[in-house]
N, C-alpha and C positions, 0 to 999 in steps of 0.2 A: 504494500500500500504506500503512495506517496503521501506523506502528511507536508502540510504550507507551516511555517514555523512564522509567521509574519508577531504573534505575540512576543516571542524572545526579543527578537528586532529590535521591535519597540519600545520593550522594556529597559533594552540596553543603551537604547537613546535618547532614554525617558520621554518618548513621543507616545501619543493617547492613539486609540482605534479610531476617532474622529478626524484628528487632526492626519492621517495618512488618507484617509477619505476627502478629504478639504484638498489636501496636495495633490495628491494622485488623478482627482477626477473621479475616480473612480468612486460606483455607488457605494454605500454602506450598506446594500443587500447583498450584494457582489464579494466584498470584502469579508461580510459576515458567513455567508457561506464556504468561501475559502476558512477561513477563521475555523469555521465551525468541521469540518470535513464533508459540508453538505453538497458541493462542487463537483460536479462529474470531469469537470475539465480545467484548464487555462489557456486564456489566449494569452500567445505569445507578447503580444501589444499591454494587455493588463500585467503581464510578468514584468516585463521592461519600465512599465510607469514604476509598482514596486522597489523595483531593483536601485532607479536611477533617484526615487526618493529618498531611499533609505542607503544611498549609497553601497550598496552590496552586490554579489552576484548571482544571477539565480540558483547556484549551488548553496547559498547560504539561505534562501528561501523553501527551496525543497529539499524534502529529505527521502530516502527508501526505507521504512521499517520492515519487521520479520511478518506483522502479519498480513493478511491477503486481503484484500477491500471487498473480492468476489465472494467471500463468507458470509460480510454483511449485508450486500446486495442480495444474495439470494435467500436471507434471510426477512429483509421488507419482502422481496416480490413473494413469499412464503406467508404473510401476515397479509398480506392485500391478498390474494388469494381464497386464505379462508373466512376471511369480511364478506367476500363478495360470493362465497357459494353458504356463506350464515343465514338460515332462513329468518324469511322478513316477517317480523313483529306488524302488525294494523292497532292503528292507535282505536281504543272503543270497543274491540273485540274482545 
């Protein structure tokens, strides 16, 4: 799994999640979902605002851990799954 390490960053720059949002352009829904690991992807362009804000290189932005992201995804599409085949309740009945 790639994790975005953009908190240490900041931390170490004593910069706020706001204020790289303010610099960057970039949304704080966008950021947050990187932030958060909710992000399926990065554009190269949002990598490089990142980078060039915080003075670093996108190797200090991502990182590869040991475990697999595919685990957790197959674990929502597993939960949405049995949501949708859960028989439906009628309100009144």
């Amino acid at each position: 799994m790639i994790e975005i390490r953009i908190d240490g960053l900041l931390e170490a720059q004593g910069r706020s999640f706001y204020w790289l949002a303010k610099e960057t352009g970039i949304s704080h829904t966008t950021l947050w979902r990187l932030k958060k690991g909710k992000a399926l992807g990065i554009n190269f362009d949002t990598l490089e605002k990142i980078c060039r804000v915080l003075n670093c290189q996108p190797g200090d932005v991502l990182a590869l851990s040991r475990e697999k992201k595919s685990v957790q995804r197959q674990a929502v599409k597993d939960k949405k799954e049995r949501s949708r085949n859960a028989p439906q309740r009628r309100a009144g009945v």
